[in-house]
C-alpha positions in Angstrom: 0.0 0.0 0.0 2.7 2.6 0.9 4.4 1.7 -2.4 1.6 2.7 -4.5 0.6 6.0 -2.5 4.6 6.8 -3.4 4.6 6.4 -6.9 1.5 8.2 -6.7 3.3 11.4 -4.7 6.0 10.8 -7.4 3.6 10.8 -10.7 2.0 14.2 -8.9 6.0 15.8 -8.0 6.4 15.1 -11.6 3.0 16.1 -13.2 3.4 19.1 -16.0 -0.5 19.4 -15.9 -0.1 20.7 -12.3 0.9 24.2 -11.2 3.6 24.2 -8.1 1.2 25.3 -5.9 -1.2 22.6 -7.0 1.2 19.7 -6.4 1.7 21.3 -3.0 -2.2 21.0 -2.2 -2.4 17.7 -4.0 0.7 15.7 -1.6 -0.9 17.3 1.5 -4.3 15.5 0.2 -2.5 12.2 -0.4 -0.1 12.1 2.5 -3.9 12.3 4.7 -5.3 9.5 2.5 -1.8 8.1 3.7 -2.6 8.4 7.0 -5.9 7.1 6.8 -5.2 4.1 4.9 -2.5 3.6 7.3 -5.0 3.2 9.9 -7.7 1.1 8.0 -4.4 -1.3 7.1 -4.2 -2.7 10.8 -7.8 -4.4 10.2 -8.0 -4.4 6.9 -4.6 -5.0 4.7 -6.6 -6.1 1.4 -8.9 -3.4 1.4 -6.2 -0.4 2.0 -4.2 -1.8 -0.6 -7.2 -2.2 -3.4 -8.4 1.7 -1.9 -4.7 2.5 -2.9 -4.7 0.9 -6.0 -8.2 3.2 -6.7 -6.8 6.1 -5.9 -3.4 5.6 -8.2 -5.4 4.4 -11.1 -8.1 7.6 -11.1 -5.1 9.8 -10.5 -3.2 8.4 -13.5 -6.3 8.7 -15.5 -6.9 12.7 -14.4 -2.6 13.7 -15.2 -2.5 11.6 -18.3 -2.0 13.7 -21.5 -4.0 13.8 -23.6 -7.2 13.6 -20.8 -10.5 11.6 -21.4 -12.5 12.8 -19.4 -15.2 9.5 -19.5 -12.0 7.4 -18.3 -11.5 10.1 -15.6 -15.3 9.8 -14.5 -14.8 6.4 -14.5 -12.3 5.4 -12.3 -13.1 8.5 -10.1 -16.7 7.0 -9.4 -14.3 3.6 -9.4 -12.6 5.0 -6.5 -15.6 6.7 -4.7 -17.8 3.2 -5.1 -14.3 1.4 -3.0 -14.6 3.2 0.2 -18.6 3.3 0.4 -18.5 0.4 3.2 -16.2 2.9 5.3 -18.4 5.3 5.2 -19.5 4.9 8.8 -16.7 2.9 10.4 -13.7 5.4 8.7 -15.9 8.5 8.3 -12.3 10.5 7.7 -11.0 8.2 5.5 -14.3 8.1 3.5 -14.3 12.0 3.2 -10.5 12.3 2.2 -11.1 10.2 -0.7 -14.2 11.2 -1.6 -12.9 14.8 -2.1 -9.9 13.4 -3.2 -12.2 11.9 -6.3 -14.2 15.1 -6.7 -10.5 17.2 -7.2 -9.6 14.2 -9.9 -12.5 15.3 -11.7 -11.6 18.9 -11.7 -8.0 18.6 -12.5 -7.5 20.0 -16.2 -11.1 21.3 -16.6 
């Protein structure tokens, strides 16, 4: 799980899509959905990983050049369907990545 949430940090360091100031906001945003997928790993190693995995996969798809925007919607709502059960039981996780989604889909509008 940490693995993937670094290469993810490293695809954002190394985004041209994204302004300096908008890869500052964007690692703050992943190193929380760090932090909460660190926590949700004690009990649940196979889910933080596939939540990882989500979140890599619909950031890829929103820094890729040239964007499609149906892939984008895809894998964001991909990402947003993967935490729904943790809604109630990892309300903070569930909201990190939920916005984290929602900024996906903004990203290069």
């Amino acid at each position: 799980m940490h693995k993937t949430i670094d290469e993810l940090a490293k695809s954002i360091k190394t985004s041209h899509k994204l302004s300096e100031s908008e890869k500052k906001e964007c690692l703050a945003q992943v190193e929380t959905i760090r932090h909460e997928l660190s926590d949700l790993e004690h009990a649940h190693a196979d889910k933080a990983k596939h939540i990882a995995t989500k979140v890599h996969k619909a950031t890829h798809s929103a820094l890729k050049t040239p964007r499609n925007a149906d892939d984008v919607e895809l894998t964001s709502t991909g990402l947003e369907r993967s935490i729904e059960e943790f809604e109630v039981s990892h309300p903070r996780l569930y909201e990190t990545v939920k916005a984290w989604a929602i900024r996906l889909t903004g990203l290069g509008v």
